[in-house]
PyMOL commands that place a pseudoatom at each C-alpha (Angstrom):
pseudoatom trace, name=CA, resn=UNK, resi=1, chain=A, elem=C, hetatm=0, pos=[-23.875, 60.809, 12.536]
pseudoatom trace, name=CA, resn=UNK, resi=2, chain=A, elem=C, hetatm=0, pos=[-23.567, 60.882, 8.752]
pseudoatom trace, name=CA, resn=UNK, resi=3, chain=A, elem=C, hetatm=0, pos=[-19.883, 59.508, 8.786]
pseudoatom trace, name=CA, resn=UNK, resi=4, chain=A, elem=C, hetatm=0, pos=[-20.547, 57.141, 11.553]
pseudoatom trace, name=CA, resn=UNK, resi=5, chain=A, elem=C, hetatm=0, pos=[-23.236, 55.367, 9.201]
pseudoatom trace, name=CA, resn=UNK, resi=6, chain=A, elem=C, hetatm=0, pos=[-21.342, 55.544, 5.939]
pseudoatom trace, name=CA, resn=UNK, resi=7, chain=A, elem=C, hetatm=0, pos=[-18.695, 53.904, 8.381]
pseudoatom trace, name=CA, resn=UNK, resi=8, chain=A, elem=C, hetatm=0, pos=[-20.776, 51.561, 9.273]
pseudoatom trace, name=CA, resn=UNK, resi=9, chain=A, elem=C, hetatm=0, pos=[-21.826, 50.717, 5.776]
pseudoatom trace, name=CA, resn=UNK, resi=10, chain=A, elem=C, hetatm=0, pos=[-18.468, 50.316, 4.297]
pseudoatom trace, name=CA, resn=UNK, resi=11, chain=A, elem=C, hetatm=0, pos=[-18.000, 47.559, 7.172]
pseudoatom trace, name=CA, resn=UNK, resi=12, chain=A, elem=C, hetatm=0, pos=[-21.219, 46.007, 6.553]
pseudoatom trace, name=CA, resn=UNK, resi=13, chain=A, elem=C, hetatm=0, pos=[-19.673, 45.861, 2.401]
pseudoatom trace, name=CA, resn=UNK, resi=14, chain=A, elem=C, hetatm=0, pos=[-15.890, 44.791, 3.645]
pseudoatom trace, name=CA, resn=UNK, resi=15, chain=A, elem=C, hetatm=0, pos=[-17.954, 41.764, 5.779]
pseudoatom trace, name=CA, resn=UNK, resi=16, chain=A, elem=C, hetatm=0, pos=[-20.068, 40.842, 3.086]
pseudoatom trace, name=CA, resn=UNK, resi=17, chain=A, elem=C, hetatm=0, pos=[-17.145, 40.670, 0.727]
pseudoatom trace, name=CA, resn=UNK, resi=18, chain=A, elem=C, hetatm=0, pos=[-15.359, 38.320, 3.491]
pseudoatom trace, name=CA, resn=UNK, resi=19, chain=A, elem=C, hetatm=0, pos=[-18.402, 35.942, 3.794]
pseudoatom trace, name=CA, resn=UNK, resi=20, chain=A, elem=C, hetatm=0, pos=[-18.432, 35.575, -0.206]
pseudoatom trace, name=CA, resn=UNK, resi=21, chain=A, elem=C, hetatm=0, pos=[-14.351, 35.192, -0.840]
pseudoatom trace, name=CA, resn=UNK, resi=22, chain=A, elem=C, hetatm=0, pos=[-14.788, 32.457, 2.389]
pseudoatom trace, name=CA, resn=UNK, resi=23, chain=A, elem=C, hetatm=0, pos=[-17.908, 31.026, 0.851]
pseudoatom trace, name=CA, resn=UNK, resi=24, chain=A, elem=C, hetatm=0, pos=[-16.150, 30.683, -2.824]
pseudoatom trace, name=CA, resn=UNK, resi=25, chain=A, elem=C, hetatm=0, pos=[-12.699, 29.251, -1.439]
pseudoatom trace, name=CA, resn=UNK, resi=26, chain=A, elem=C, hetatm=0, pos=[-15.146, 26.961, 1.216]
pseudoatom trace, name=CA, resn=UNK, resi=27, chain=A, elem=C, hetatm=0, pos=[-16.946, 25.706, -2.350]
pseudoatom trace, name=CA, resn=UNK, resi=28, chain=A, elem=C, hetatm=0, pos=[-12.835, 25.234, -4.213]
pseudoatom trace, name=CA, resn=UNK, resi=29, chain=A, elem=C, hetatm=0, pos=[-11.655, 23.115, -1.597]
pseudoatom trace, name=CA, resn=UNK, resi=30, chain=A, elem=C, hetatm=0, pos=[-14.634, 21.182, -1.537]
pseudoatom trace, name=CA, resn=UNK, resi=31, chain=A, elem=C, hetatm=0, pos=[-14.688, 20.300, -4.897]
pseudoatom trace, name=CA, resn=UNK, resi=32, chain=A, elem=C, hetatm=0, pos=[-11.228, 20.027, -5.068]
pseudoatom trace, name=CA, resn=UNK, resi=33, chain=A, elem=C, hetatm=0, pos=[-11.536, 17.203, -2.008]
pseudoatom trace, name=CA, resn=UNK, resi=34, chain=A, elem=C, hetatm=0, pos=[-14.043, 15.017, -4.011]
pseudoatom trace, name=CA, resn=UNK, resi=35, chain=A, elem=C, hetatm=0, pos=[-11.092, 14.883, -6.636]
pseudoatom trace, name=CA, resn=UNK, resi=36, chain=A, elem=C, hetatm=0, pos=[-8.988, 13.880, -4.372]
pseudoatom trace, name=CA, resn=UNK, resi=37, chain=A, elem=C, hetatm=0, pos=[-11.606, 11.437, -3.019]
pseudoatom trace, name=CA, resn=UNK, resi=38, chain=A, elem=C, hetatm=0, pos=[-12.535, 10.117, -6.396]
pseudoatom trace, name=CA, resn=UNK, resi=39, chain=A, elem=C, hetatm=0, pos=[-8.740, 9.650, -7.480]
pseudoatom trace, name=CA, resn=UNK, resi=40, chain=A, elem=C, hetatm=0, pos=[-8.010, 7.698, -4.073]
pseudoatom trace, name=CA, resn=UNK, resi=41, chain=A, elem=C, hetatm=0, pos=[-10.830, 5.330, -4.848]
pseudoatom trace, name=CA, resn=UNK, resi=42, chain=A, elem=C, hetatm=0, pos=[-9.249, 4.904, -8.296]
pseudoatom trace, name=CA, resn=UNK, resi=43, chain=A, elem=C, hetatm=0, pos=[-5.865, 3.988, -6.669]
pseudoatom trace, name=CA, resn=UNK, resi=44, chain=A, elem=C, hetatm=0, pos=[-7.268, 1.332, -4.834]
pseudoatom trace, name=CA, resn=UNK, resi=45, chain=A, elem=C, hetatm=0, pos=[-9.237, -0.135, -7.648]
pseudoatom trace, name=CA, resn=UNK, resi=46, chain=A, elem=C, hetatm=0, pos=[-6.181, -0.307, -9.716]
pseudoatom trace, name=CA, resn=UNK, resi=47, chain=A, elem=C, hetatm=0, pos=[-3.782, -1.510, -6.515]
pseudoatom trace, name=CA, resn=UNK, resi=48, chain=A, elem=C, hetatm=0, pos=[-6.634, -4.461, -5.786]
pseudoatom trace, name=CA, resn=UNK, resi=49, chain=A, elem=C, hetatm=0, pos=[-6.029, -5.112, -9.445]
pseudoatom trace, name=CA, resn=UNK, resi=50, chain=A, elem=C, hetatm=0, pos=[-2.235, -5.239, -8.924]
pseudoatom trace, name=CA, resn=UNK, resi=51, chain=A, elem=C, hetatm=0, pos=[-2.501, -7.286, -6.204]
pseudoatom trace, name=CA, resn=UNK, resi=52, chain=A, elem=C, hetatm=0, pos=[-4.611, -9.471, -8.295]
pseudoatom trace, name=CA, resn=UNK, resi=53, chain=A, elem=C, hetatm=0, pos=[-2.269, -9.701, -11.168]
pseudoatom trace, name=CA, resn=UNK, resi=54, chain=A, elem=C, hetatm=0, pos=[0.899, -10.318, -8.705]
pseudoatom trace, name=CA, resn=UNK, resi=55, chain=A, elem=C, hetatm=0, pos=[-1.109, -13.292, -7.081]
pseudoatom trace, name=CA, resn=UNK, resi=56, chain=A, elem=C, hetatm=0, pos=[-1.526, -14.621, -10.550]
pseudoatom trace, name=CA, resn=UNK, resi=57, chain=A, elem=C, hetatm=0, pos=[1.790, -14.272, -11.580]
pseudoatom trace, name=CA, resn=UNK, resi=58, chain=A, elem=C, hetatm=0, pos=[3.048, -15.794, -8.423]
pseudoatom trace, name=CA, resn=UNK, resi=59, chain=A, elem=C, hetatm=0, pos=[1.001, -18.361, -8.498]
pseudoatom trace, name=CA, resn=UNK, resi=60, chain=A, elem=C, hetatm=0, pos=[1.475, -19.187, -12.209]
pseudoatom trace, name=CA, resn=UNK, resi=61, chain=A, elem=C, hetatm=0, pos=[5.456, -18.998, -11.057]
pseudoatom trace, name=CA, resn=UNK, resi=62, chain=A, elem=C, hetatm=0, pos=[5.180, -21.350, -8.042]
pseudoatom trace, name=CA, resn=UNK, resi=63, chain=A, elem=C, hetatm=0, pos=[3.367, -24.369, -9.888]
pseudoatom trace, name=CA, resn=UNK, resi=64, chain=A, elem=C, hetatm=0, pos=[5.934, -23.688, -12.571]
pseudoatom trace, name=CA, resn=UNK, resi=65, chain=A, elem=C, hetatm=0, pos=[8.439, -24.183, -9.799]
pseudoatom trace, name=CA, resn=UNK, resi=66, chain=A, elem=C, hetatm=0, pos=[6.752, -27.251, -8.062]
pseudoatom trace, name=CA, resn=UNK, resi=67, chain=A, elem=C, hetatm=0, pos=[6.245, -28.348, -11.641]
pseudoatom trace, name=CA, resn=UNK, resi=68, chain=A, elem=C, hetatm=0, pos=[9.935, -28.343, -12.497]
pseudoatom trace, name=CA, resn=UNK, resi=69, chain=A, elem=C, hetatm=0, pos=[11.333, -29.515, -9.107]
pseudoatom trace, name=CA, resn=UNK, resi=70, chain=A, elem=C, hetatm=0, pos=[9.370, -31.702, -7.185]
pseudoatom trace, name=CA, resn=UNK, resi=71, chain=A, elem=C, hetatm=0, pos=[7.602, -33.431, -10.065]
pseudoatom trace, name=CA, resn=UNK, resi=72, chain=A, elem=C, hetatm=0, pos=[10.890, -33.561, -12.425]
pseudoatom trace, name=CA, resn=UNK, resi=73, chain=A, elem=C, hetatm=0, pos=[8.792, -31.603, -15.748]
pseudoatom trace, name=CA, resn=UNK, resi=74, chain=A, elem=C, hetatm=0, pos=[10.095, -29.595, -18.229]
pseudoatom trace, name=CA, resn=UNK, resi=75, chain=A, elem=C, hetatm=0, pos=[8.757, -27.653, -21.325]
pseudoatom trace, name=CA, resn=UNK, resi=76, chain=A, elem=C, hetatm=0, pos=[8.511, -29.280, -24.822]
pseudoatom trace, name=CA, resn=UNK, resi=77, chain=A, elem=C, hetatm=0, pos=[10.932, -28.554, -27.545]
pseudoatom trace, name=CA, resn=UNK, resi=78, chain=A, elem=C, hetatm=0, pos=[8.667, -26.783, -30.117]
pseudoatom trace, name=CA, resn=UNK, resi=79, chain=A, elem=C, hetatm=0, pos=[9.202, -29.760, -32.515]
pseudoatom trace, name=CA, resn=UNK, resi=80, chain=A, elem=C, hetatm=0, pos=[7.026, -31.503, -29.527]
pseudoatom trace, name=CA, resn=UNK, resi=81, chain=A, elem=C, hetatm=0, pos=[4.318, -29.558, -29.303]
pseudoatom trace, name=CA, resn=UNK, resi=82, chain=A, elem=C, hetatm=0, pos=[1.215, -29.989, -31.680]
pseudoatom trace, name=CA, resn=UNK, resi=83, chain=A, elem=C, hetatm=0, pos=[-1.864, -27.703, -31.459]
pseudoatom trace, name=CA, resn=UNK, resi=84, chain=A, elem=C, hetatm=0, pos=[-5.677, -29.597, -33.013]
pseudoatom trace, name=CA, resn=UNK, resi=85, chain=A, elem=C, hetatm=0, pos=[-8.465, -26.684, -33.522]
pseudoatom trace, name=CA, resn=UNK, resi=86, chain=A, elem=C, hetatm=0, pos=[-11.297, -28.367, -32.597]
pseudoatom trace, name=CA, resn=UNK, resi=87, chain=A, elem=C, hetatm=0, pos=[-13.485, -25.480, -34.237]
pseudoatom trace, name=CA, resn=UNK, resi=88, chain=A, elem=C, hetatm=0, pos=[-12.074, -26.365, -37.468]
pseudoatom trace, name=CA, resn=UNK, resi=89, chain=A, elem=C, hetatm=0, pos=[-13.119, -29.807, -39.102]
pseudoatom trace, name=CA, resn=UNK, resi=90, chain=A, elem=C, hetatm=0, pos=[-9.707, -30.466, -40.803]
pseudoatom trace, name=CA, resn=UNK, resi=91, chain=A, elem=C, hetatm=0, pos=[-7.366, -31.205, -37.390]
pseudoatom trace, name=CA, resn=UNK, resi=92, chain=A, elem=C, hetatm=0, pos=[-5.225, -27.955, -38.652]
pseudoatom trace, name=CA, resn=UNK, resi=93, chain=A, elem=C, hetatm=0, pos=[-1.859, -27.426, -36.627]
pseudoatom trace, name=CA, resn=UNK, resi=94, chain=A, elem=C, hetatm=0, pos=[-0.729, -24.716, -35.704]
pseudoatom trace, name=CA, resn=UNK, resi=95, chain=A, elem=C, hetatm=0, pos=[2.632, -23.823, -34.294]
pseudoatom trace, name=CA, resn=UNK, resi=96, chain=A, elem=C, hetatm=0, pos=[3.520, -22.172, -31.505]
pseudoatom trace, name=CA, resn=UNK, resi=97, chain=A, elem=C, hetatm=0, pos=[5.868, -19.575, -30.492]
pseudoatom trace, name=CA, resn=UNK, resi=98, chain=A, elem=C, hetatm=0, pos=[7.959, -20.449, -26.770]
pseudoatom trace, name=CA, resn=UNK, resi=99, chain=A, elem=C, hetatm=0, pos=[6.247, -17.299, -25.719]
pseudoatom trace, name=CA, resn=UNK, resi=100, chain=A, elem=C, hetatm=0, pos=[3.593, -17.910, -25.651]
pseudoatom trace, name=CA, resn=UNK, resi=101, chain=A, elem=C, hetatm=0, pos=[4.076, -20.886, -23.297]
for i in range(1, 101): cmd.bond("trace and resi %d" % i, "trace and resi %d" % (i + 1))
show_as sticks, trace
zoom trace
């Protein structure tokens, strides 16, 4: 009877010891799925920013393009192109770099 409880006992230990290693890797991959969670909802912040940024851009290029074709524009030579501050009092120009245009 003695060896049948002290059997019993080290099963009741080897169990225990199973519940706690499955409890402690249930509580990793937890954690480690609300990183994954929280990094997927940082993607899509930054890819509805992208998309942002490429429909500005695109849109920026296609009145450039309707700009230049349909209505017959075209940029200003540098010597044409005269910046006024209106913070300042004294009607200050300032040049401009092509850049920036």
């Amino acid at each position: 009877m003695t060896r049948l409880n002290i059997f019993l006992t080290l099963i009741a230990i080897v169990c225990a010891l199973g519940a706690v290693t499955s409890q402690h890797e249930a509580r990793k991959l937890f954690m480690e799925l609300e990183k994954e969670q929280k990094e997927a909802i940082n993607l899509a912040v930054e890819w509805d920013q992208l998309l942002l940024e490429q429909s500005t851009v695109a849109m920026r290029t296609q009145i450039e393009k309707i700009a230049t074709e349909k209505l017959l524009m075209k940029v200003p030579d540098e010597s044409q192109i005269k910046i006024i501050s209106l913070i300042e009092s004294d009607s200050a120009e300032v040049s401009v770099d092509k850049e920036e245009l």
